[in-house]
N, C-alpha and C positions, 0 to 999 in steps of 0.2 A: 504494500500500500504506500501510495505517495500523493500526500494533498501539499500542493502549493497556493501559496495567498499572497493579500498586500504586496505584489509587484510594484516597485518604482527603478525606473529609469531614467540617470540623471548624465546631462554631464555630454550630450551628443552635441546641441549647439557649437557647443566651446570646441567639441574636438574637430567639428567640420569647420570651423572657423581654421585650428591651429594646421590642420592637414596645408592647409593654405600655406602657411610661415616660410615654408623653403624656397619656395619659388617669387615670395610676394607677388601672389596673382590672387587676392582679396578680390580682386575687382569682377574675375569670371566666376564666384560662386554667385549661384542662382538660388538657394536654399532662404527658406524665411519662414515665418509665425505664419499661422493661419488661426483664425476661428475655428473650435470644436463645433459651436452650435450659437449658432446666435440668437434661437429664440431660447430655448432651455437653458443654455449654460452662455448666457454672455458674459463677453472680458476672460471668457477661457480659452487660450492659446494652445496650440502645436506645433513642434517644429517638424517641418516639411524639408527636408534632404532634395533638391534643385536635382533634374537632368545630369548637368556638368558635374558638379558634386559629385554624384553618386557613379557616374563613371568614372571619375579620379580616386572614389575609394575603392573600386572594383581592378581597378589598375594596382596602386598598394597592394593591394591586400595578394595578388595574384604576384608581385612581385616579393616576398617573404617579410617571415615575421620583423627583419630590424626596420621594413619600409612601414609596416603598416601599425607603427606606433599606436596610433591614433583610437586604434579598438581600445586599448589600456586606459583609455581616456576614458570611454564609456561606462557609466559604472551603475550595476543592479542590485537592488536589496530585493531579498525576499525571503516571506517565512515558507519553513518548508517543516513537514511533518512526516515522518518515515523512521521505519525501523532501524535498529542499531545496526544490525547486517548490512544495510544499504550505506550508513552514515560510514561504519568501515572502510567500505570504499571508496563514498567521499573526502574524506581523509587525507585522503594523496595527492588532493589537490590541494598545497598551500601555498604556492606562490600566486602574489595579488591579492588571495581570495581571506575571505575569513569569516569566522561564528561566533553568534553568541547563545548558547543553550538554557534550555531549562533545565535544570538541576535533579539530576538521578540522587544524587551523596544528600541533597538536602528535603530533596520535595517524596521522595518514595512514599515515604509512611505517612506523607500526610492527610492521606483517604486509602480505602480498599481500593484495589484494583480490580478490574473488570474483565470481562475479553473482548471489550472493545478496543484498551490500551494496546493489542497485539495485532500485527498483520497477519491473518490466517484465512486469507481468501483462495491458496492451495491447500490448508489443511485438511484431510479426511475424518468424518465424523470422529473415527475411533482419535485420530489424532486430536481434535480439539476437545474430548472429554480426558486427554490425557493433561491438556492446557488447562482445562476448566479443574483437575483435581489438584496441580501445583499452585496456582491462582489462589487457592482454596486454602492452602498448606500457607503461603506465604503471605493472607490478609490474618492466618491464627498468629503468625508470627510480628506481624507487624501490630497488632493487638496486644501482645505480650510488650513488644516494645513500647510503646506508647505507654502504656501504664508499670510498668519500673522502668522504663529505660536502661536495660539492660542491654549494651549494645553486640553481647552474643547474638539476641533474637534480631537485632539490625542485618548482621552479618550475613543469615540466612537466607535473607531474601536481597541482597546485595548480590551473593555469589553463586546464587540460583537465578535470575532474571535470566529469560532468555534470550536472544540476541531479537526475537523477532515483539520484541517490547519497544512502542513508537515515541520517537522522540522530537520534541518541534524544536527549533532553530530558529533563527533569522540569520541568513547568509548574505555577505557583499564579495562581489566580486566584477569581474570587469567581462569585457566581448571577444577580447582574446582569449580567456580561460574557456566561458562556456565554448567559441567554436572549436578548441580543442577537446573541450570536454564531446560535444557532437559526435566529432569525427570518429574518438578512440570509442563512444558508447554505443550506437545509433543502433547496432546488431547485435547489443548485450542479451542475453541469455534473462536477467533481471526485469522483470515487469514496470520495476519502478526506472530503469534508464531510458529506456523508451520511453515512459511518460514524460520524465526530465524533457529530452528530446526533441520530444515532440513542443515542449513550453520554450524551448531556446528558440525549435523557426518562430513561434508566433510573436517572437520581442519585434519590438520598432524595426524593421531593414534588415532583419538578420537572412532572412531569406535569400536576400539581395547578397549577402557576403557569403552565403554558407554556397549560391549557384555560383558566385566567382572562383573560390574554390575547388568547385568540383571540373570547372572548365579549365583551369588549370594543371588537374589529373589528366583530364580528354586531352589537351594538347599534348601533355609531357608523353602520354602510354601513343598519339599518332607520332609524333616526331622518332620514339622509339622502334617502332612502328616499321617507320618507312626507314631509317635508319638502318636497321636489321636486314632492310629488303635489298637494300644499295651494297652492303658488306656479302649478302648472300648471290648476289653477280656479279661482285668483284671477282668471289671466289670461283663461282663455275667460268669467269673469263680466263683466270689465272689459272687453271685446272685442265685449259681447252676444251670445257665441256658446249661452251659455245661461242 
């Protein structure tokens, strides 16, 4: 299970503005504010990413990571709620990126636990009455703790929790990380990276950088391609095969 919430995206303005800096050609972006809605939400702004723009970040960005700065620029917060097993592997992402959690050490014993607190939408009957009898085992224990504070009976349900007990977060990180994050997950095996995923195309333009990308795989595997084709009748030239 993977519930994402409160998305914000800050910080694109500024970096389509800076993408500008090297060349000082401020003067050919086409990019500006528009209106979200003028009767329902007036005086609410969005920034619209110009034609030009956006083929000049499509250009970066297909030229490698030291040219296309600019994604690091872009920076996302959001809460994210997901099992330990998933946050595991989130984990390995810490460059740029970073968490703030809710507190396993602090908050456990402060109510019973449920088997809602758990991702178990593969578990099998037999499997979640086996969840539902530890769940059981580990609100006696937290009952024990709570009235002597006895932090033996803490320990118990500390170092029984099971990996698939959900944890919320709020994550920041930037457009660089998630399209790497994309790349290396899109075909994960884990139901919750695909969802990930699937929430990184539908950010602001990420579509737009995640197809530049991929057209830069389609040229490198043609040019290899043809490449291959040129060395493979050198060799039947060299060979006299024709």
């Amino acid at each position: 299970m993977l519930k994402i919430e409160n998305t914000y995206v800050h910080g694109l303005d500024n970096a389509i503005r800076a993408l500008r800096n090297p060349l000082n050609s401020w003067d050919k972006s086409d990019s500006k504010l528009i209106p979200v809605d003028m009767e329902l939400r007036p005086g609410v702004f969005k920034f619209e990413i110009g034609e030009n723009d956006l083929k000049l970040c499509k250009a970066l960005i297909k030229a490698g990571s030291s040219d296309r700065k600019f994604l690091r620029m872009i920076h996302v917060q959001v809460d994210i709620t997901s099992s330990l097993y998933w946050w595991k592997e989130m984990d390995q992402y810490r460059v740029g990126c970073t968490t703030n959690s809710c507190s396993t050490m602090h908050k456990i014993h402060s109510r019973d636990l449920t088997i809602d607190d758990f991702s178990t939408e593969h578990l099998s009957n037999v499997m979640k009455g086996t969840l539902k009898g530890l769940i059981k085992l580990m609100n006696l224990y937290r009952q024990k703790f709570v009235e002597t504070k006895d932090k033996d009976n803490w320990w118990q349900i500390i170092q029984m929790l099971p990996s698939s007990y959900n944890q919320m977060r709020t994550w920041d990180g930037d457009y660089e990380t998630l399209l790497s994050m994309y790349f290396q997950r899109r075909n994960h095996k884990l139901d919750e990276w695909r969802t990930f995923c699937d929430w990184i195309l539908d950010l602001p333009y990420m579509r737009d950088f995640v197809d530049a990308l991929e057209e830069k795989k389609e040229e490198k595997k043609e040019k290899k391609e043809d490449n291959l084709s040129h060395h493979m009748v050198d060799n039947l030239i060299l060979n006299n095969q024709i």
